[in-house]
VOGU-3710 file (C-alpha; in Angstrom, 3 decimals, decimal comma):
1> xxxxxxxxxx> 1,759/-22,279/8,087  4,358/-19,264/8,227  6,423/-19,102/5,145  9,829/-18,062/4,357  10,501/-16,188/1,188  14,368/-16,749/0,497  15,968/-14,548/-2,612  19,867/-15,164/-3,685  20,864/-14,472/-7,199  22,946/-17,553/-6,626
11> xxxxxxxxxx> 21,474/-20,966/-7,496  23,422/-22,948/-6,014  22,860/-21,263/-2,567  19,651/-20,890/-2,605  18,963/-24,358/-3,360  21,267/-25,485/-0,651  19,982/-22,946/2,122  16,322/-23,841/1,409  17,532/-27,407/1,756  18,779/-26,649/4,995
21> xxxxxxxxxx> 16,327/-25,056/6,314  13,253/-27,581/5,345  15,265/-30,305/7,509  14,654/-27,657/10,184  10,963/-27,818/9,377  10,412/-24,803/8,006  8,533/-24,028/4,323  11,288/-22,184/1,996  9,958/-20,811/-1,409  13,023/-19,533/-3,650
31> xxxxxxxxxx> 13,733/-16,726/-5,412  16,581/-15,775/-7,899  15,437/-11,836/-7,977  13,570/-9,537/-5,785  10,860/-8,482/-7,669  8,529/-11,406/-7,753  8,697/-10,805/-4,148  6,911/-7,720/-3,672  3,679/-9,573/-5,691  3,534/-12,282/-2,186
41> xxxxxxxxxx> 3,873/-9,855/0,840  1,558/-7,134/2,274  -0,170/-6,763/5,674  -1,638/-9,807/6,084  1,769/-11,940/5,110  2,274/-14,311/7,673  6,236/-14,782/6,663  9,504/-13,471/6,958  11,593/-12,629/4,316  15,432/-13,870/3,402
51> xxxxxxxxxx> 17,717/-11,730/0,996  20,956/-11,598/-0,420  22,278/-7,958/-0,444  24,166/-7,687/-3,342  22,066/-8,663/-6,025  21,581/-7,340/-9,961  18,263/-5,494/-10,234  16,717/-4,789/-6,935  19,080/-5,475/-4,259  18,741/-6,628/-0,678
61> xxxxxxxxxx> 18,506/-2,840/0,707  15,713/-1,798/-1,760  13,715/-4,893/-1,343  14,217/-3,963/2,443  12,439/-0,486/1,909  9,640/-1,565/-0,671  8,905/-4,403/2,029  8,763/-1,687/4,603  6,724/0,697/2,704  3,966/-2,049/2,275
71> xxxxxxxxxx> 4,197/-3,357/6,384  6,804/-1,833/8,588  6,383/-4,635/10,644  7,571/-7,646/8,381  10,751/-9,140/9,316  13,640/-8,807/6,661  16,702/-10,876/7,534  19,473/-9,787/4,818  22,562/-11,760/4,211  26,113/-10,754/3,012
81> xxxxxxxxxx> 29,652/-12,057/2,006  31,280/-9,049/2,423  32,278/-7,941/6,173  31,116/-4,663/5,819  30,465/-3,110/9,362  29,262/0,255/7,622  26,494/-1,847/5,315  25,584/-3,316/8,719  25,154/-0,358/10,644  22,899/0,660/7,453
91> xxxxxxxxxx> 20,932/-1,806/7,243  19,841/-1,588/11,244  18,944/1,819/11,122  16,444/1,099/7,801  15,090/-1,653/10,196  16,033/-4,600/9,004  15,074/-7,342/11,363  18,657/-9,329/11,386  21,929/-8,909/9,534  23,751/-12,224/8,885
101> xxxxxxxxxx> 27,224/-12,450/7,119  28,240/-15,474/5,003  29,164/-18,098/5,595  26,816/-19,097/8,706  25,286/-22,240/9,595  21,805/-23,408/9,144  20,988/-23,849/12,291  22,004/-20,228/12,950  19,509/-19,005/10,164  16,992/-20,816/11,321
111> xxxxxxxxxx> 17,254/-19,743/14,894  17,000/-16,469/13,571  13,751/-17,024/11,304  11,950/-18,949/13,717  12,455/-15,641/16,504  11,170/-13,576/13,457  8,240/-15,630/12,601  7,009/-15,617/16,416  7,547/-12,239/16,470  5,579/-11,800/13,212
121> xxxxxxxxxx> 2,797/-14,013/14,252  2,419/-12,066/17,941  2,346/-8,712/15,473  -0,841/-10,442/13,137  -2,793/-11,704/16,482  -2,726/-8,237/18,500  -4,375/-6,873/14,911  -7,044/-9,384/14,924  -7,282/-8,988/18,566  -7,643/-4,979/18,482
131> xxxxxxxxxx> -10,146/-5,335/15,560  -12,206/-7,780/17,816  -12,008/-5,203/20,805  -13,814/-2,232/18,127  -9,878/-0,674/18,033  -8,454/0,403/15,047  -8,690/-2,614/12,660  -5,991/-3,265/9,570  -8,276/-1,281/7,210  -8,238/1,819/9,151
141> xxxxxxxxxx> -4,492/1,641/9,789  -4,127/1,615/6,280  -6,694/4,105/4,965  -7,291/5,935/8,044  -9,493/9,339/8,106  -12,575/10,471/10,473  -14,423/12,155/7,587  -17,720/10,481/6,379  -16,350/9,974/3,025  -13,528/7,645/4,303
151> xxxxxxxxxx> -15,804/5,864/6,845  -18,172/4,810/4,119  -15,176/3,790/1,738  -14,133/1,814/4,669  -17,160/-0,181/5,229  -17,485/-1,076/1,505  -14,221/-1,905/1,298  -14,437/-4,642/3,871  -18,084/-5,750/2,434  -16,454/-6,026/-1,141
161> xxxxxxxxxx> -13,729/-7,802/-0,204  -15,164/-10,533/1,451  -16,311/-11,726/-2,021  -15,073/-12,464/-5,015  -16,187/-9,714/-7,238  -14,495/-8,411/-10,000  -13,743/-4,547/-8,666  -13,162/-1,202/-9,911  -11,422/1,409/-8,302  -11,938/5,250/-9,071
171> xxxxxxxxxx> -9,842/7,954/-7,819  -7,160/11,117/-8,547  -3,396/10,558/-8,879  -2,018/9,840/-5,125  -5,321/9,181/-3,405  -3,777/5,352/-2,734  -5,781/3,030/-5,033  -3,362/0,828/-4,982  -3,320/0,987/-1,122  -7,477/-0,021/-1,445
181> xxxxxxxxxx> -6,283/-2,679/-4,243  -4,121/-4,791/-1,809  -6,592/-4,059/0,945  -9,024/-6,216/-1,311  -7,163/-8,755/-1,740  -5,562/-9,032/2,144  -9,037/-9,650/3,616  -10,311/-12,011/0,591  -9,895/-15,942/0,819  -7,185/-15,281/-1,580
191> xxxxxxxxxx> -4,928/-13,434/0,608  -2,309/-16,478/0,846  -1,794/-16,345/-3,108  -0,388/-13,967/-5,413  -1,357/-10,196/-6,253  0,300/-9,336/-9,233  0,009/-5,402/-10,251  0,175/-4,788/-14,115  0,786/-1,101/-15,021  -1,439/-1,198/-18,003
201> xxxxxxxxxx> 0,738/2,388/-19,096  4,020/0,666/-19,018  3,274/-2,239/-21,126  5,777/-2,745/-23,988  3,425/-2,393/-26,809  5,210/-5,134/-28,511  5,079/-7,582/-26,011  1,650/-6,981/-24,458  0,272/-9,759/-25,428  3,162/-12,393/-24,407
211> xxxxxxxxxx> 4,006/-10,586/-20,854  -0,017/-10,898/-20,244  -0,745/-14,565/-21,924  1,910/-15,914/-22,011  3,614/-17,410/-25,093  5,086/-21,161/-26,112  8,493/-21,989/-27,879  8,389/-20,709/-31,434  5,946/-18,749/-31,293  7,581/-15,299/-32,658
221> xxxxxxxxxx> 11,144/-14,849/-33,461  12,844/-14,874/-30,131  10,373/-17,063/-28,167  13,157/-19,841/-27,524  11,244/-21,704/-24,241  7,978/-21,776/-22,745  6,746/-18,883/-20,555  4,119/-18,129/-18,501  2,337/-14,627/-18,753  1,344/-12,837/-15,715
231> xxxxxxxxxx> -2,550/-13,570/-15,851  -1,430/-17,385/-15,476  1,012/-16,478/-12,813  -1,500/-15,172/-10,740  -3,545/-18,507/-10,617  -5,591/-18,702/-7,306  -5,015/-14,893/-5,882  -5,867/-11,284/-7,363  -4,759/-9,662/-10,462  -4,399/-5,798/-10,356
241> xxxxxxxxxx> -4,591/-4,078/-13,642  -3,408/-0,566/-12,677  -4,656/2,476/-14,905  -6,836/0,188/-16,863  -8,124/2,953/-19,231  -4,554/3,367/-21,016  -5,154/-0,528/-22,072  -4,871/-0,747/-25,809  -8,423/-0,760/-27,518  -7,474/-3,859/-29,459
251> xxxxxxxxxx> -6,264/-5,514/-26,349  -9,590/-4,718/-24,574  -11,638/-7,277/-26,708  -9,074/-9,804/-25,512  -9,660/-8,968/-21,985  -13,052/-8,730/-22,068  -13,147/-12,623/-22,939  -10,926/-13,180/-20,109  -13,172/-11,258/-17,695  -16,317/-13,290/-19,306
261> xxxxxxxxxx> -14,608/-17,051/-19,579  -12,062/-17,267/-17,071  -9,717/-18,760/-19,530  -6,556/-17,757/-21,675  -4,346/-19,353/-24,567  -1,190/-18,584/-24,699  0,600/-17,133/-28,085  0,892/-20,341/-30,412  -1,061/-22,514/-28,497  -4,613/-23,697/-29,620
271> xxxxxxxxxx> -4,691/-24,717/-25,417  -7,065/-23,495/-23,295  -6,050/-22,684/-19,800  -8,727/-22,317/-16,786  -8,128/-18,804/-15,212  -8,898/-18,741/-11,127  -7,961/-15,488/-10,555  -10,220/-11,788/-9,008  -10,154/-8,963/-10,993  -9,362/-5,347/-9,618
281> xxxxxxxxxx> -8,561/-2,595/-11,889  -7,721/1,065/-11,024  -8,556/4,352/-13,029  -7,875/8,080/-12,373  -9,550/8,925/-15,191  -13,595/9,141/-15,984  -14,083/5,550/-18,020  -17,399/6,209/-18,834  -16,090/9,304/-20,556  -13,453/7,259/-22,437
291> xxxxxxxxxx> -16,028/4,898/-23,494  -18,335/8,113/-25,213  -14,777/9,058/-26,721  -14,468/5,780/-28,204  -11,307/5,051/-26,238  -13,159/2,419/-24,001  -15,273/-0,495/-24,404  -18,515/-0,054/-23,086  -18,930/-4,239/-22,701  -15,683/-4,158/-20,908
301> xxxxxxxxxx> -16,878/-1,382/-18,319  -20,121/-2,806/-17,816  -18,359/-6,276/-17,640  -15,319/-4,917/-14,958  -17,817/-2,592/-12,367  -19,216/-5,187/-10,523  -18,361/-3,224/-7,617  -16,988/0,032/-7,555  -15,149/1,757/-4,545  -14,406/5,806/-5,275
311> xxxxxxxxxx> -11,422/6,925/-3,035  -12,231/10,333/-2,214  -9,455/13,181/-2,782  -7,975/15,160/0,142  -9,994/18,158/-0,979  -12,709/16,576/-0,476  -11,498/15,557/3,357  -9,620/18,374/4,219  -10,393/17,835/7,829  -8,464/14,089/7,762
321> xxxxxxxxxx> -5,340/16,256/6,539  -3,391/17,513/10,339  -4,233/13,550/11,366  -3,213/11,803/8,385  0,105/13,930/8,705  1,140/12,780/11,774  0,784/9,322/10,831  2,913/9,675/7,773  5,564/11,158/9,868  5,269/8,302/12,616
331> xxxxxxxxxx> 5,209/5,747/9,827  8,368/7,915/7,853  10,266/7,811/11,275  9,663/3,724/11,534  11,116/3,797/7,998  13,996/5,774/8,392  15,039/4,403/11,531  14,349/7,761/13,639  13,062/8,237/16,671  9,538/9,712/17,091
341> xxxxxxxxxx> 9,531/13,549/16,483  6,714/15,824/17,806  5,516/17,710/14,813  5,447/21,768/16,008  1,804/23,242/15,819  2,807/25,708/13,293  3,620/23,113/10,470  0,919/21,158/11,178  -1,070/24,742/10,713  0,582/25,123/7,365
351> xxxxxxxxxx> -0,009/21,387/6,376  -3,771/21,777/7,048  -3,987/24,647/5,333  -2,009/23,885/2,083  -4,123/22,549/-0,915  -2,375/19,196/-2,054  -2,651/18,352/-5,801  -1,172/15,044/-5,413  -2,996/14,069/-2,651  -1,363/11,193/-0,028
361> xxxxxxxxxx> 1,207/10,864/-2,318  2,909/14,546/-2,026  1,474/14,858/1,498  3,683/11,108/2,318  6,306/12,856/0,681  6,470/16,034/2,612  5,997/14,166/6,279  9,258/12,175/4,212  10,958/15,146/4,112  10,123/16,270/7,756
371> xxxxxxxxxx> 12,093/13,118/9,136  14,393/13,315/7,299  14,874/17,006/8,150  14,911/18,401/4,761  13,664/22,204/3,393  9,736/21,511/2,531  8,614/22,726/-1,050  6,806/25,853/-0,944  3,349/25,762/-1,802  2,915/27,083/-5,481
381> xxxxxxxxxx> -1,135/26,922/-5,540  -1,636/30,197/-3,462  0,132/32,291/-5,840  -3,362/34,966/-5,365  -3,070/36,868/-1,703  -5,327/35,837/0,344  -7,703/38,748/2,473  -6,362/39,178/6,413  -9,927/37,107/7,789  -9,178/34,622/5,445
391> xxxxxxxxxx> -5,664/33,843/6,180  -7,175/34,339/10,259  -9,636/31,863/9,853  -7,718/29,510/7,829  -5,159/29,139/11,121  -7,885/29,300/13,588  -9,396/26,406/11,705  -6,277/24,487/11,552  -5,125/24,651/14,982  -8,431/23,744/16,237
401> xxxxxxxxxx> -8,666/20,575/14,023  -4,868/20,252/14,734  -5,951/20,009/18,632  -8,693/17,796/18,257  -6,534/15,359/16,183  -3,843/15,663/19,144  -6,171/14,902/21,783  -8,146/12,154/19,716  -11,721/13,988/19,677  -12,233/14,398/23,132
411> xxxxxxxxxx> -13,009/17,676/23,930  -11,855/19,153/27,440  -8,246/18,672/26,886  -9,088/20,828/23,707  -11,009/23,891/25,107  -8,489/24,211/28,210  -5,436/23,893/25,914  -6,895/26,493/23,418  -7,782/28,794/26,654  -11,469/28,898/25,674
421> xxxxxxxxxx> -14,825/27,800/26,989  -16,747/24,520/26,164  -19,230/26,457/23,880  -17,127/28,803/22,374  -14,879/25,666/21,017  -18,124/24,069/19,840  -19,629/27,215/18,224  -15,735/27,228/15,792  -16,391/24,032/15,653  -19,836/24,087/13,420
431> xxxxxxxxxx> -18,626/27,069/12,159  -15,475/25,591/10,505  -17,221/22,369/9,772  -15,381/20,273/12,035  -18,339/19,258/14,070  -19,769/17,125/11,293  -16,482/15,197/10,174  -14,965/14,052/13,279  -16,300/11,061/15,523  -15,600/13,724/18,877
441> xxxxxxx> -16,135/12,050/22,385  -17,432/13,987/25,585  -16,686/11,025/27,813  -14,835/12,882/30,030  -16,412/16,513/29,828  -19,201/17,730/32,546  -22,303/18,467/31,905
//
């Protein structure tokens, strides 16, 4: 059943709108801040989420663009006591689904939610249908590339997830391992419960073991009630342990028990607590490295890889770069609330040939700041000049993989807009390598 995810900092009305709206017939799960949010939605969240705007913490606006940035197409319906036509007008053009001022009827809400929920469930059946039809399934929406090295992460990535193995993902800064991590969990059986992400970096040394286990009253100066840790929370869906090398090494042996027993006790408790809950834990740097500089448990490795998925850097699929580009900038303009821009040939030139450091991460950024019409940052890596071929065949390559990601692979549109014949195109193309990493169609072409 669809499910509505209602946050108000106020408890009084969110216990009396989710009240309301279960006499309606609809399922209401409450929420007194934003945050805990973020841990139930993602691409296969069959919802629609209710906010208050003005909130402490995260308020309604920034839940509205982390919800975005994880699906564009989930419906946000924000709410408001203050008649503020300008907040509004805001709020529309960062695509929120419905604006609703307070007070309002219950009957009006749920109107509201129940278009929003049809509207969500007719966005989730054309993805299974396209996926059944051999188009572009959720997976390659949300890791797409034509390279070899993304196909194959692709189909492991769906054979993984099916299961239930405990998974290890390797990659640089940026590649989007996070992006794989929620991928895992969207197409496991545990895609209707919780995926809560634990920055193993930004764990308050003191507290690691309380925010993780979870702690009972009394049990160190300050622990006044009971309180769940976050390995508990997650009961029944996937825990993601982000940057798992920078876990403590004392912590590790802890873990590793976890990992082994599927149980925890929580600080001052002799109680044992059964642990259903997958494992997938992210690393950008070497762990079998850390584990010969006696920074990482070898058990614990051995004990985490069951399966291991290595997201590839864009270096090493240069030839995904002009494509994944102009998807950024479609899905930046969705964002933003702008209309669809057609990138010029000459950035998308300068895009392909640009080395990118930070991988999808700075290259996201740049089609951010594209939209949003902003100066882009110059390119500091090719500080040495560059020979006259070079920089010749650089462009030449770019535009030619630029045209063959415009035109989707197929080649005739490609050879007549480039002004060149059918063999010259495919003698640049196996000379620039583009041949080999791009699934090209000659449906259409004559013999």
């Amino acid at each position: 059943m669809s499910r509505i995810l209602l946050i108000d900092d106020e408890e009084e009305m969110r216990r009396s709108s989710a009240q309301a709206l279960e006499l309606f017939g609809l399922e209401v799960d409450t929420f007194a801040s934003a945050e805990p949010v973020l841990e139930r939605v993602g691409y296969s969240f069959d919802g629609v989420v209710v906010s208050d705007i003005r909130m402490p913490g995260m308020d309604g606006m920034t839940l509205l663009q982390r919800v975005r940035e994880l699906d564009v197409e989930i419906p946000v319906i924000l709410l408001t006591g203050h008649a503020d036509v300008q907040l509004a007008v805001t709020a529309m053009r960062a695509g929120v689904y419905d604006f609703i001022e307070k007070p309002f009827t219950a009957q009006h809400l749920a109107g509201i939610i129940r278009r929003a929920m049809d509207r969500r469930s007719l966005v989730l059946e054309n993805r299974r249908l396209r996926a059944v039809a051999g188009k572009r399934d959720d997976i390659e929406a949300r890791l797409p590339g034509r390279t070899q090295v993304m196909v194959d992460l692709r189909y492991s990535l769906r054979a993984i997830g099916a299961t239930d193995a405990d998974t290890l993902v390797i990659g640089e800064t940026g590649v989007g391992k996070e992006v794989v991590a929620r991928a895992l969990h969207d197409i496991s059986a545990r895609a209707d419960r919780p995926l809560i992400a634990i920055n193993c970096a930004a764990l308050p040394e003191n507290l690691i073991e309380s925010e993780l286990f979870g702690h009972e009253a009394g049990a160190f100066p300050g622990a006044i009630r009971p309180r769940y840790g976050k390995f508990e929370h997650a009961r029944g869906g996937t825990i993601l342990l982000d940057e798992i090398g920078s876990m403590p090494f004392d912590l590790q042996a802890k873990f590793l028990r976890v990992l082994q027993e599927r149980v925890i006790s929580r600080l001052g408790s002799n109680e044992v607590v059964p642990l259903d809950v997958r494992f997938i834990a992210t690393s950008k740097v070497d762990l079998e490295a850390e584990v010969a500089a006696g920074r990482f448990r070898a058990d614990l490795l051995y004990r985490l890889n069951v399966a291991t998925l290595h997201v590839p850097s864009l270096a090493q699929r240069r030839a995904d770069i002009p494509l994944l580009f102009l998807q950024l900038v479609r899905e930046a303009s969705a964002r933003y609330g702008r209309a669809d821009m057609e990138v010029p040939p000459d950035v998308i030139a300068e895009v392909a040939g640009r080395n990118w450091p930070g991988n999808v991460r700075e290259l996201r950024n740049a089609a951010d700041r594209l939209v949003l019409g902003l100066a882009p940052q110059r390119d500091e890596t090719h500080s040495e000049p560059q020979r006259l071929a070079d920089k010749v065949a650089a462009y030449e390559r770019s535009v030619i993989a630029n045209a063959l990601a415009a035109h989707a692979g197929r080649i005739r549109p490609v050879y007549e807009m480039l002004g060149i014949s059918r063999k010259t195109l495919y003698e640049k193309m196996q000379k620039y390598d583009l041949d080999k990493k791009m699934p090209f169609t000659d449906d259409d072409d004559a013999a």
